[in-house]
N, CA, C and O atoms as a printed pandas DataFrame, in Angstrom:
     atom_number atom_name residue_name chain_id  residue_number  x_coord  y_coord  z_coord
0              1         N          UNK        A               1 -150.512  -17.953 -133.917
1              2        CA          UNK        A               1 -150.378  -18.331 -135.322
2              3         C          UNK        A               1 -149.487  -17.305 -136.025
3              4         O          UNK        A               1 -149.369  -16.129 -135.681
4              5         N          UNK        A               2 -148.880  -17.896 -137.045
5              6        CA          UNK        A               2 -147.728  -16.970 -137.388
6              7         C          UNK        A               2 -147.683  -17.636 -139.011
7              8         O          UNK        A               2 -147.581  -18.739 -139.548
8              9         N          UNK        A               3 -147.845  -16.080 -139.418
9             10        CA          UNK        A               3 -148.194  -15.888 -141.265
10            11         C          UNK        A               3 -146.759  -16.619 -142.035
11            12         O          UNK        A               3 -145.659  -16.222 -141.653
12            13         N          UNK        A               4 -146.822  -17.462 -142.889
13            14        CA          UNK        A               4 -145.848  -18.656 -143.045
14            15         C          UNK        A               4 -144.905  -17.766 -144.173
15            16         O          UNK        A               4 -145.458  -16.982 -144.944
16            17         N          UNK        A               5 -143.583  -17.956 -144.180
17            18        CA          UNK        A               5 -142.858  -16.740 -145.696
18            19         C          UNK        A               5 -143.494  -17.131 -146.747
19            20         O          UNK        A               5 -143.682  -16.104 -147.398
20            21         N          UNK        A               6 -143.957  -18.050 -147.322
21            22        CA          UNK        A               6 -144.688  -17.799 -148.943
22            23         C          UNK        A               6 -145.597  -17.021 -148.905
23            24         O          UNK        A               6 -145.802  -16.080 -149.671
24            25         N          UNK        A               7 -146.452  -17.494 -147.650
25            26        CA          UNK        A               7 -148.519  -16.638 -147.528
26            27         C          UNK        A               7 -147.255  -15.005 -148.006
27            28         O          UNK        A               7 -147.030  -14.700 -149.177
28            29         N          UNK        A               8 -146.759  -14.380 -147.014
29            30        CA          UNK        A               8 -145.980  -12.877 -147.259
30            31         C          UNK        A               8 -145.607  -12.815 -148.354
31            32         O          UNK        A               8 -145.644  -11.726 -148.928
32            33         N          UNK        A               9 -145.016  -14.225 -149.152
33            34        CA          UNK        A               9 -144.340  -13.737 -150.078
34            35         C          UNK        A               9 -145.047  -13.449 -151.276
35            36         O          UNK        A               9 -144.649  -12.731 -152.194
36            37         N          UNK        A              10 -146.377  -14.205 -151.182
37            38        CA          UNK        A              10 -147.280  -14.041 -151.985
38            39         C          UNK        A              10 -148.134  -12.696 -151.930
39            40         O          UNK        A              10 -148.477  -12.239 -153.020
40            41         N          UNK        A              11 -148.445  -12.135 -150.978
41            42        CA          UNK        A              11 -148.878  -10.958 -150.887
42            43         C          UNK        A              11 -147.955   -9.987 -151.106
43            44         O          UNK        A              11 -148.518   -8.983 -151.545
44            45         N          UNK        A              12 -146.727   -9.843 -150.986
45            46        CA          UNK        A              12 -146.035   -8.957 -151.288
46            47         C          UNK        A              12 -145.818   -8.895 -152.974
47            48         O          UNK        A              12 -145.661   -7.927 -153.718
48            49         N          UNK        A              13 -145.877  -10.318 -153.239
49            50        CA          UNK        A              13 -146.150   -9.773 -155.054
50            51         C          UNK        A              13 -147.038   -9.356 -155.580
51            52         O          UNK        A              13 -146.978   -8.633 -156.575
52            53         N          UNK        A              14 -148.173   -9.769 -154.953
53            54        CA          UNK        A              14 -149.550   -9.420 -155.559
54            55         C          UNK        A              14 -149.453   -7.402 -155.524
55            56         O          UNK        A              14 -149.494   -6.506 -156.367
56            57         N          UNK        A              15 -149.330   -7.485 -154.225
57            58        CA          UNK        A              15 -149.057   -5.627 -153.704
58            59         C          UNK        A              15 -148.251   -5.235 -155.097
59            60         O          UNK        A              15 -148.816   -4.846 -156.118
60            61         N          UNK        A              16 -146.846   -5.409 -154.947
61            62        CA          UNK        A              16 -145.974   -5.233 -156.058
62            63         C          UNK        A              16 -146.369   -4.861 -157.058
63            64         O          UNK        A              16 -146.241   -3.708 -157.469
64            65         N          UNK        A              17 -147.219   -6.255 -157.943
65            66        CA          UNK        A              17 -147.666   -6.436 -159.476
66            67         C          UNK        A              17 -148.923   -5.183 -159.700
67            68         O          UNK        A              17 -149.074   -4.529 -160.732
68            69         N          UNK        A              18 -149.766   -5.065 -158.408
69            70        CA          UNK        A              18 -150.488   -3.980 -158.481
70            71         C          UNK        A              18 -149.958   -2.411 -158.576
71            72         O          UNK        A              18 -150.187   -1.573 -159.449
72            73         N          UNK        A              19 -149.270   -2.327 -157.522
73            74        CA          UNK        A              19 -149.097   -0.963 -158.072
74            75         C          UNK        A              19 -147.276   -0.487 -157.496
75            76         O          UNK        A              19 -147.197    0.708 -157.212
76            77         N          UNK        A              20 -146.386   -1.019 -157.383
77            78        CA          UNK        A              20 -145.107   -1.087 -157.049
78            79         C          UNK        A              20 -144.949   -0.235 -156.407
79            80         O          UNK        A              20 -144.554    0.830 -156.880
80            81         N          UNK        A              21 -145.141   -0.358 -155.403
81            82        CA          UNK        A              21 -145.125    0.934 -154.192
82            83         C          UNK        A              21 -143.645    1.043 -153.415
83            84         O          UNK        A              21 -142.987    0.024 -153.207
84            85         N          UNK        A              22 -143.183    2.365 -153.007
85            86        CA          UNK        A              22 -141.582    1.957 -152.404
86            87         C          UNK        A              22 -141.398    1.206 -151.261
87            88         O          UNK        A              22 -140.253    0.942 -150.894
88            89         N          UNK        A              23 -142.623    0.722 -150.482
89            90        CA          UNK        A              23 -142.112   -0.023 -149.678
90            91         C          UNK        A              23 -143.774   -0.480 -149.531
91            92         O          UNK        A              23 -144.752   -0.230 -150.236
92            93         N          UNK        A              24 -143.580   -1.369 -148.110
93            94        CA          UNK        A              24 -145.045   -2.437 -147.420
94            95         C          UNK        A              24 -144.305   -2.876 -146.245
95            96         O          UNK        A              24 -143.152   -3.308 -146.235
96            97         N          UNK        A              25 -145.001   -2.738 -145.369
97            98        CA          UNK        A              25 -144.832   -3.092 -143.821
98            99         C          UNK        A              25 -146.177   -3.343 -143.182
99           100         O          UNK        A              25 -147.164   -2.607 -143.183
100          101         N          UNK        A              26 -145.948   -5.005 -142.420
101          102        CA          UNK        A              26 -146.567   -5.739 -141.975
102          103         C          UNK        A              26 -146.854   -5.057 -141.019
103          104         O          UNK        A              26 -145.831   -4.438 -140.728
104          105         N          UNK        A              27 -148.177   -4.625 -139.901
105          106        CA          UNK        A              27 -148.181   -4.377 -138.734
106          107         C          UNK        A              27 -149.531   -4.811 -138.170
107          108         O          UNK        A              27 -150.204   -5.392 -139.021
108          109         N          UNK        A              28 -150.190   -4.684 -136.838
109          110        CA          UNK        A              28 -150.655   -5.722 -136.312
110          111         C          UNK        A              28 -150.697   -7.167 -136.415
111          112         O          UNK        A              28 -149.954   -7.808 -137.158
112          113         N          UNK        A              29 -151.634   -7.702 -135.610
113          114        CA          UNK        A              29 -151.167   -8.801 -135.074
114          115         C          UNK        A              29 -150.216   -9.824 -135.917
115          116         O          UNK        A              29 -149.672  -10.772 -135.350
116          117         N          UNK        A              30 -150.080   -9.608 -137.082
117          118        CA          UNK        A              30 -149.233  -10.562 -138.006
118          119         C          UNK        A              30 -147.901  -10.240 -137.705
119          120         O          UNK        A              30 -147.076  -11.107 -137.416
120          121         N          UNK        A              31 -147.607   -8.867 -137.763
121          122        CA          UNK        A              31 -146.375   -8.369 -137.499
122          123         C          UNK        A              31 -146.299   -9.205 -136.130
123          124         O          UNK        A              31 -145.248   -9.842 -136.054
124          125         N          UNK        A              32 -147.237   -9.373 -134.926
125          126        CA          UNK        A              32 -146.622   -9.524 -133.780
126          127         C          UNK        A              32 -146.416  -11.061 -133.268
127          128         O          UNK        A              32 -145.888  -11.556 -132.272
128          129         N          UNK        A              33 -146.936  -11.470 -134.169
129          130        CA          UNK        A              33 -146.988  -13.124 -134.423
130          131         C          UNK        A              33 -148.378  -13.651 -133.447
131          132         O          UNK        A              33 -148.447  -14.767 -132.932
132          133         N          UNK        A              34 -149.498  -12.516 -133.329
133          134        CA          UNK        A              34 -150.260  -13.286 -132.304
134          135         C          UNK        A              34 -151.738  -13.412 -133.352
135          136         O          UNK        A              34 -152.847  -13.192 -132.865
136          137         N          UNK        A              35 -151.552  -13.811 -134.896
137          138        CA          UNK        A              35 -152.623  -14.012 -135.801
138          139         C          UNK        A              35 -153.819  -15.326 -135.011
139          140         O          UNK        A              35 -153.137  -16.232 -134.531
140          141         N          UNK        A              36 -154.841  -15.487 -134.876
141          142        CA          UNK        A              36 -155.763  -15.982 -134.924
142          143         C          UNK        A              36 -156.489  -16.485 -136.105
143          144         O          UNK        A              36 -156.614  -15.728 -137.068
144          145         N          UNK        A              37 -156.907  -17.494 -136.136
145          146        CA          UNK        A              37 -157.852  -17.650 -137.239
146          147         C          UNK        A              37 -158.842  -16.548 -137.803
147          148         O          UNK        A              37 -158.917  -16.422 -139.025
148          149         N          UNK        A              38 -159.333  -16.032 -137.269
149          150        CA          UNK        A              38 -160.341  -14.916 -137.593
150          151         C          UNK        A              38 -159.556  -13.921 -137.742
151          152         O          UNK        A              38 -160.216  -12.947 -138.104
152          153         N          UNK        A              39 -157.999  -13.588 -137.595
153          154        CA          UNK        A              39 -157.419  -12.208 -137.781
154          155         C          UNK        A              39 -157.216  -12.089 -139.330
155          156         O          UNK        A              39 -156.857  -12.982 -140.097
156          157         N          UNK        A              40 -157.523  -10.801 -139.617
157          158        CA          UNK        A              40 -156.664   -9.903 -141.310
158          159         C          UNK        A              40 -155.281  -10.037 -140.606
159          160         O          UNK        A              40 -154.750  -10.209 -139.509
160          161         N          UNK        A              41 -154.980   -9.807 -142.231
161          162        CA          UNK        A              41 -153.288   -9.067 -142.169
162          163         C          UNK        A              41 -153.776   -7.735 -142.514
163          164         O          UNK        A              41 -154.870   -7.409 -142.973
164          165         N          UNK        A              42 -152.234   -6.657 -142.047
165          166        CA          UNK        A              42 -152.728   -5.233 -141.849
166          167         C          UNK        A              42 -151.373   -4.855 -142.611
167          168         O          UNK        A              42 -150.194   -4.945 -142.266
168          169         N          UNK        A              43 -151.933   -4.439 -143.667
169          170        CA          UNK        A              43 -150.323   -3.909 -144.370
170          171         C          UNK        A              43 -150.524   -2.263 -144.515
171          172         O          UNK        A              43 -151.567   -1.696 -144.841
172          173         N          UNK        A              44 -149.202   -1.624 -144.176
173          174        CA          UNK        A              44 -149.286    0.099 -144.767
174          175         C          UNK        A              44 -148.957    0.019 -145.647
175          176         O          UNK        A              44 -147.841   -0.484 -145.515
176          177         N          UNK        A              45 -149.226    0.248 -147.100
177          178        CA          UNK        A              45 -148.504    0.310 -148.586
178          179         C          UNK        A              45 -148.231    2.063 -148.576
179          180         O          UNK        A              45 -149.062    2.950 -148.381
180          181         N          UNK        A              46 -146.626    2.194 -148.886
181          182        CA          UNK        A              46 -145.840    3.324 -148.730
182          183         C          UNK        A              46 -145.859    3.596 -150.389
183          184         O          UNK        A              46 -145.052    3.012 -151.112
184          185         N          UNK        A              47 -146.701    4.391 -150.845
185          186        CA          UNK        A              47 -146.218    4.842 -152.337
186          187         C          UNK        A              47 -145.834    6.562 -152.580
187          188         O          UNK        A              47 -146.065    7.560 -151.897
188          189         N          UNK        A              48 -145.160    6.352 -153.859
189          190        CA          UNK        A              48 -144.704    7.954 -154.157
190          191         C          UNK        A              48 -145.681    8.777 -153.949
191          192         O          UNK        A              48 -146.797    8.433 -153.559
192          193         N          UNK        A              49 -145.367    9.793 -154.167
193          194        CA          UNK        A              49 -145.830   11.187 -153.847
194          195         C          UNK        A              49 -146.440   11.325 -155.053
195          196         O          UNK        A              49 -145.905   11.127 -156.144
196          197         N          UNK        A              50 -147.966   11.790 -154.785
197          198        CA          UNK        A              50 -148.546   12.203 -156.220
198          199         C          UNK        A              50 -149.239   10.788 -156.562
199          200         O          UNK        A              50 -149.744   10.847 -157.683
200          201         N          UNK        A              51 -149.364    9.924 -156.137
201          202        CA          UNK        A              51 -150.090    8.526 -156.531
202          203         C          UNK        A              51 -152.054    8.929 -155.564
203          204         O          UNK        A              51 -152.482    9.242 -154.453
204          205         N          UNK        A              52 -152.328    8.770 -156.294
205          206        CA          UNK        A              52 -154.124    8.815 -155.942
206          207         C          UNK        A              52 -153.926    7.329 -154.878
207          208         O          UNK        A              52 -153.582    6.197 -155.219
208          209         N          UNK        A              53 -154.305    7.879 -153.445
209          210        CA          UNK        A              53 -154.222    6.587 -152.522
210          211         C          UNK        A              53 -155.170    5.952 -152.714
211          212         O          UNK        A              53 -155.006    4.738 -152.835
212          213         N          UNK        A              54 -156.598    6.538 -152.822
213          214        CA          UNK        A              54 -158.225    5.547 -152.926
214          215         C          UNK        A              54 -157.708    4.363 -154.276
215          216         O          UNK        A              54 -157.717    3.136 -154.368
216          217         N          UNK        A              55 -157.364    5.283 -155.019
217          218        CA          UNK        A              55 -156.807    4.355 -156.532
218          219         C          UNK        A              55 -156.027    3.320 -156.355
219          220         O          UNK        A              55 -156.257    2.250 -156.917
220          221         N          UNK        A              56 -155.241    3.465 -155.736
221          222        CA          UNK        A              56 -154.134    2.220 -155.171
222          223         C          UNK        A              56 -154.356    1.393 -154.959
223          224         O          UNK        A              56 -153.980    0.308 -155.402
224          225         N          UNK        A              57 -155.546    1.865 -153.656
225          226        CA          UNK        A              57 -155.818    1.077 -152.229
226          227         C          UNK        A              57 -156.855   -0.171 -153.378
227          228         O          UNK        A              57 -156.701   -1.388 -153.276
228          229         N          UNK        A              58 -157.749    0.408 -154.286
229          230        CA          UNK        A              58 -158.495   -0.691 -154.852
230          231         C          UNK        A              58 -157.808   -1.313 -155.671
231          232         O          UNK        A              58 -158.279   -2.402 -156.000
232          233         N          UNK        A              59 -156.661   -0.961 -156.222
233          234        CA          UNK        A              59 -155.810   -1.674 -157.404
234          235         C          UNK        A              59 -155.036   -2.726 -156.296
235          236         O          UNK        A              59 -154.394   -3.695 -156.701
236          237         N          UNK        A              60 -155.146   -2.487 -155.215
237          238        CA          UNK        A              60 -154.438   -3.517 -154.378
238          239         C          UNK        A              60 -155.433   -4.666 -153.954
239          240         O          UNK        A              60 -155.168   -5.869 -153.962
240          241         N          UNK        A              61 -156.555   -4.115 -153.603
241          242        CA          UNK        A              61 -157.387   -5.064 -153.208
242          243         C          UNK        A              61 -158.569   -6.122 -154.191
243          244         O          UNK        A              61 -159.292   -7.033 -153.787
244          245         N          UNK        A              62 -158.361   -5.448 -155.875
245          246        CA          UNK        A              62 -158.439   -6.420 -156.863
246          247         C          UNK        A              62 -157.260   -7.073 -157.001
247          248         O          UNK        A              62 -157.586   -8.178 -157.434
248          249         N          UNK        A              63 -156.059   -7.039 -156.886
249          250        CA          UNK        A              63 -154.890   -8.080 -156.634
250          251         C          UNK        A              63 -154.978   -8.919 -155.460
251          252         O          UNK        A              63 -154.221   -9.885 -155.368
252          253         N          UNK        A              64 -155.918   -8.627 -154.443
253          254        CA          UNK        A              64 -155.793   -9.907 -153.246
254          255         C          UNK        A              64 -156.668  -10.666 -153.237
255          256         O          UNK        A              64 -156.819  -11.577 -152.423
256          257         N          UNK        A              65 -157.659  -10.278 -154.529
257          258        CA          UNK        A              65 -159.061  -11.262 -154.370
258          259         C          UNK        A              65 -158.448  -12.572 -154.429
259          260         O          UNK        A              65 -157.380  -12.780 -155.004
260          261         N          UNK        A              66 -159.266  -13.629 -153.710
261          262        CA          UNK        A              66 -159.011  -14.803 -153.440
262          263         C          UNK        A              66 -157.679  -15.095 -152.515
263          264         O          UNK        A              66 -157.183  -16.221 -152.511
264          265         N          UNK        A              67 -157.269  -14.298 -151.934
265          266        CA          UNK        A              67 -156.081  -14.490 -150.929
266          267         C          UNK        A              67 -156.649  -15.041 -149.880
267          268         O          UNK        A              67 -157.785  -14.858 -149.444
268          269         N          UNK        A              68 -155.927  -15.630 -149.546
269          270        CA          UNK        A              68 -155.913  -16.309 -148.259
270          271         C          UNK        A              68 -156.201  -16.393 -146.752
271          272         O          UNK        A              68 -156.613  -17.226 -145.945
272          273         N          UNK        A              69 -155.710  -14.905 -146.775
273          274        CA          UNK        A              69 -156.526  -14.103 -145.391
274          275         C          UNK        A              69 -157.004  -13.247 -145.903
275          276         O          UNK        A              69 -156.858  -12.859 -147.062
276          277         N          UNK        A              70 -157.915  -12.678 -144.729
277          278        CA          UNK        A              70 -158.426  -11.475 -145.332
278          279         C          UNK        A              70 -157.254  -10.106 -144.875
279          280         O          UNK        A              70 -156.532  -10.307 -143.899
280          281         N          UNK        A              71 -157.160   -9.016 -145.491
281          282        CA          UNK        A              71 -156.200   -8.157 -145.770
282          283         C          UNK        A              71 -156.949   -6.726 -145.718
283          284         O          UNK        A              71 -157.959   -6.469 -146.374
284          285         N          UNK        A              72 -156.313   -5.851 -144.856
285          286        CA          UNK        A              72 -156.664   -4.857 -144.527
286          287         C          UNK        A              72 -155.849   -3.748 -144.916
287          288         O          UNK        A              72 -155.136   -3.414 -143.970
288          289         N          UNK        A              73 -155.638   -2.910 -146.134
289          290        CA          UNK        A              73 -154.740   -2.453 -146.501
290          291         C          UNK        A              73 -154.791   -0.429 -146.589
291          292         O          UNK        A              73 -155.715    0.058 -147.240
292          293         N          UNK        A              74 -154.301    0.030 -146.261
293          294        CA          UNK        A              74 -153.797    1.392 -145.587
294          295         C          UNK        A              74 -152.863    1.874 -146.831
295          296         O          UNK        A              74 -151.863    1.180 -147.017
296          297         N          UNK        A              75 -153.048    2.876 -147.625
297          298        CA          UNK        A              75 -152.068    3.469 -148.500
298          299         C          UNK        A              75 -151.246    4.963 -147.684
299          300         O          UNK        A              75 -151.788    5.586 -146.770
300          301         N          UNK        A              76 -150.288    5.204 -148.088
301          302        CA          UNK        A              76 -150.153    6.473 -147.527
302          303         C          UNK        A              76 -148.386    6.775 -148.611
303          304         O          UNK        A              76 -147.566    5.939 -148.990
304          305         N          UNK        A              77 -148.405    8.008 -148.758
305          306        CA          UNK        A              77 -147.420    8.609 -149.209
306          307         C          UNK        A              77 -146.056    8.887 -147.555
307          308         O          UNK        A              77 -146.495    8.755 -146.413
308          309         N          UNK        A              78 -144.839    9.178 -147.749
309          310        CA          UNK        A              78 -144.117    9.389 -146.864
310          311         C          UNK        A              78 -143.755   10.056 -146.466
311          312         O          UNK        A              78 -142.727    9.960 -145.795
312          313         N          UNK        A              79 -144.690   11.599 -146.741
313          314        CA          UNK        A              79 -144.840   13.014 -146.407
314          315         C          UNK        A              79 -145.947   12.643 -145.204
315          316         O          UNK        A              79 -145.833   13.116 -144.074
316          317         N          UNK        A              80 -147.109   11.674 -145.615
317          318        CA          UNK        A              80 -148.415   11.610 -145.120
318          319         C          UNK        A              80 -147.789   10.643 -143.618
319          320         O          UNK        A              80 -148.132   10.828 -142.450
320          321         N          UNK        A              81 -146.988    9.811 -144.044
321          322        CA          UNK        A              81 -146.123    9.476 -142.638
322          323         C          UNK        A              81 -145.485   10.895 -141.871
323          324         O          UNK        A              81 -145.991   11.311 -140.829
324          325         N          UNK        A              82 -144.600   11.409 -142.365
325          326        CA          UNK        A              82 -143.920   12.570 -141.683
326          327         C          UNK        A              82 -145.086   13.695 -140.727
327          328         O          UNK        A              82 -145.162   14.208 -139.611
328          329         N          UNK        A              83 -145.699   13.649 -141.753
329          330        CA          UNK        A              83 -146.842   14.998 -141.135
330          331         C          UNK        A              83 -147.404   14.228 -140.461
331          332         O          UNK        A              83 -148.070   15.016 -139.788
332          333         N          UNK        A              84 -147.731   13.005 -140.011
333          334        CA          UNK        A              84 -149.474   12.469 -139.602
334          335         C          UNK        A              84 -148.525   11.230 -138.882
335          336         O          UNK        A              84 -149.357   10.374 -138.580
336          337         N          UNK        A              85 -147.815   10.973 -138.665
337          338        CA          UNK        A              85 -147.030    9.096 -138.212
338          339         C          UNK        A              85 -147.276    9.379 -137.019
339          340         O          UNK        A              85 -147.707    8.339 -136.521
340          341         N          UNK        A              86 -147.240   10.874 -135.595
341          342        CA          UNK        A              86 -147.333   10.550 -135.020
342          343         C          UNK        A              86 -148.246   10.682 -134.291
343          344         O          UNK        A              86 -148.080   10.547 -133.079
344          345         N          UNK        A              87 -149.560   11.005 -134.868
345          346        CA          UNK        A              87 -151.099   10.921 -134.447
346          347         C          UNK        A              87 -151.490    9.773 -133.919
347          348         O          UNK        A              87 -151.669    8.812 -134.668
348          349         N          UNK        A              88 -151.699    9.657 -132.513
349          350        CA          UNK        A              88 -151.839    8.085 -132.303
350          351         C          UNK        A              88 -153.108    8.142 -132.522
351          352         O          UNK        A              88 -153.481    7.037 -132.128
352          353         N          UNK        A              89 -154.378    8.911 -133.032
353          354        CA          UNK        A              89 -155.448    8.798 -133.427
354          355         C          UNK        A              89 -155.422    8.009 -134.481
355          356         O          UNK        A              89 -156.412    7.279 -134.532
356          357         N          UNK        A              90 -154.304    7.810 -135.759
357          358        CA          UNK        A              90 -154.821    7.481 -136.940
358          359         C          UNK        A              90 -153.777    6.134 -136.827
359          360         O          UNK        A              90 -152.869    6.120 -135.996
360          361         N          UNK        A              91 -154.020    5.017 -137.758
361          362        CA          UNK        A              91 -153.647    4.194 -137.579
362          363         C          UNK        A              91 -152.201    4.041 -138.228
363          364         O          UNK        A              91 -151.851    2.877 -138.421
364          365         N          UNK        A              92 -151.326    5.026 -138.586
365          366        CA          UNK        A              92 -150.245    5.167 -138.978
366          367         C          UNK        A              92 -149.296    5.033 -137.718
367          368         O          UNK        A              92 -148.263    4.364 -137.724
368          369         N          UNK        A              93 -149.734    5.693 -136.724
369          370        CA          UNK        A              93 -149.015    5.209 -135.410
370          371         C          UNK        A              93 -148.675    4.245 -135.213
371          372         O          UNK        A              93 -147.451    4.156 -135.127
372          373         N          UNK        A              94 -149.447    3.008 -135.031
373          374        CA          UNK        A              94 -149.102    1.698 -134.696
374          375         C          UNK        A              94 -148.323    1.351 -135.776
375          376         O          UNK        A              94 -147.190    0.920 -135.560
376          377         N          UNK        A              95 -148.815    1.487 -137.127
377          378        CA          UNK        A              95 -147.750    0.520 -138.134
378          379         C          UNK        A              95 -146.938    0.847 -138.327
379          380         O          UNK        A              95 -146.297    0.158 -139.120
380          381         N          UNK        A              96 -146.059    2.505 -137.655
381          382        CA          UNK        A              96 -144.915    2.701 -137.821
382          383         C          UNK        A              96 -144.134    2.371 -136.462
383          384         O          UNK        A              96 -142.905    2.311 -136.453
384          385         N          UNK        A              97 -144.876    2.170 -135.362
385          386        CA          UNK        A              97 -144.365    1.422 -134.293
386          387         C          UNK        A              97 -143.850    0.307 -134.323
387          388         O          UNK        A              97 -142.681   -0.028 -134.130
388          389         N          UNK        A              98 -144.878   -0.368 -134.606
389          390        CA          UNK        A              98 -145.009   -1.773 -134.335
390          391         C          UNK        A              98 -144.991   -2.668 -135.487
391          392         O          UNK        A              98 -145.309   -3.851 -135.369
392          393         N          UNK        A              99 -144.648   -2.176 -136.545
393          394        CA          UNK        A              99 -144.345   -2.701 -137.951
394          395         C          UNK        A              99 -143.373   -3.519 -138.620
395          396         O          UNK        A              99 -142.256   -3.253 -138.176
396          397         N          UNK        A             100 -143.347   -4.276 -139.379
397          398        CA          UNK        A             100 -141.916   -5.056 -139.610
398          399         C          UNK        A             100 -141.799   -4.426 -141.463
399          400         O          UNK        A             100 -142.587   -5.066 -142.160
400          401         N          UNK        A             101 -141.278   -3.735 -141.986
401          402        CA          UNK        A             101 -140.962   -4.354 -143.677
402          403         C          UNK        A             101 -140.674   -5.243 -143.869
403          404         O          UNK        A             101 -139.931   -6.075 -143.347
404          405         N          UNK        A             102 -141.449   -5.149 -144.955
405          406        CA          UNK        A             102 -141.711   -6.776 -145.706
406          407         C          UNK        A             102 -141.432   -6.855 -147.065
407          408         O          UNK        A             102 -141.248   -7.846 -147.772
408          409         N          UNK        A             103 -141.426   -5.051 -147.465
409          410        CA          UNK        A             103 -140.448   -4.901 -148.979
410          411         C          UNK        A             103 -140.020   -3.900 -148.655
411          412         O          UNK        A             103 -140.132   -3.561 -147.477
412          413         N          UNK        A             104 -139.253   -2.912 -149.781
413          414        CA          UNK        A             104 -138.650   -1.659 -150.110
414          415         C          UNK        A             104 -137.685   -1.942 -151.513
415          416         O          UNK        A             104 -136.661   -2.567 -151.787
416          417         N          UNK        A             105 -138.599   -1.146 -152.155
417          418        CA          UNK        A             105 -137.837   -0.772 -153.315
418          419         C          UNK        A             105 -136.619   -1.001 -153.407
419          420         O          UNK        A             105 -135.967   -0.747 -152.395
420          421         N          UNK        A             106 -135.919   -1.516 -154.535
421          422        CA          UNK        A             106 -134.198   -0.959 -154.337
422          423         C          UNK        A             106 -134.367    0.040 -155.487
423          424         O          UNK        A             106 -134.820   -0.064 -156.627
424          425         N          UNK        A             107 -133.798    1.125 -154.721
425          426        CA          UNK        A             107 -133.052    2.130 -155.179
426          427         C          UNK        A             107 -131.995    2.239 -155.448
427          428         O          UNK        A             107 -131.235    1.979 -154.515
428          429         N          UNK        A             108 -131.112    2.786 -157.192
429          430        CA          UNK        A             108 -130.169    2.620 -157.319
430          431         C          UNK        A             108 -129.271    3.946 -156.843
431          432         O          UNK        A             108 -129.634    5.053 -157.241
432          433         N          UNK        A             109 -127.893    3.802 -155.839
433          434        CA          UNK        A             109 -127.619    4.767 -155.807
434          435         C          UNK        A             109 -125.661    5.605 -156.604
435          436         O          UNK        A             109 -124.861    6.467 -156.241
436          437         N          UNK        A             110 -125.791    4.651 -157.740
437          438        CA          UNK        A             110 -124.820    5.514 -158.742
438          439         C          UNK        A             110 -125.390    5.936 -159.475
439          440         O          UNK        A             110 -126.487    5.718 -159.991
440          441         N          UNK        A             111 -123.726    7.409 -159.682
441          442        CA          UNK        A             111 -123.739    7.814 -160.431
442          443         C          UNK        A             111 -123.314    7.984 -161.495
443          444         O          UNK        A             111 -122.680    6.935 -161.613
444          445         N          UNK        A             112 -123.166    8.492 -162.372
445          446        CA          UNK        A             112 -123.148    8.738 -163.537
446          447         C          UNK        A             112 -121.875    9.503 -163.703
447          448         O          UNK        A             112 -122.010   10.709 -163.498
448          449         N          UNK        A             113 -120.536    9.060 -164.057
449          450        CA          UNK        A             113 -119.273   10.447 -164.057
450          451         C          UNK        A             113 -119.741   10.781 -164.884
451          452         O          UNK        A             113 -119.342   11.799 -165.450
């Protein structure tokens, strides 16, 4: 079974409208296209530096009430990737393995003469 682009596209706004994080990447089984009826989706939500993750993580998961699957969601800053991504103890391993993005910020990059 394989998560359809609206179901994503809809979760990626909900994520968004909650707390606009610089990026979200899909990983397990959704990422790998082998969803089951009984499977979550497993998203890493990538936010700035200095964002309270517990805070997030629930501002994300009052934005998915009533979603569609159930959703398993992982906050982490991109220091907390750098220092910790390659602990295959913690589950940052796999979703930076085996992960697809599914947003990223645009960043503007002019300047200003």
């Amino acid at each position: 079974m394989r998560l359809e682009r609206e179901v994503l596209d809809t979760l990626v706004a909900r994520i968004v409208e909650a707390i606009h994080p610089d990026r979200i990447v899909l990983f397990g089984s959704a990422a790998r296209g082998e969803m089951r009826p009984d499977s979550d989706v497993d998203v890493l939500v990538v936010v700035s530096e200095g964002t309270h993750r517990r805070h997030a993580a629930q501002a994300v998961y009052r934005h998915l009430i009533g979603f569609e699957h159930p959703v398993d969601v992982v906050v982490a800053t991109e220091s907390d990737l750098r220092e910790l991504g390659d602990n295959f103890s913690l589950v940052y391993y796999p979703a930076l393995r085996e992960g697809r993005e599914i947003y990223a910020i645009e960043r503007s990059n002019s300047r200003v003469a």
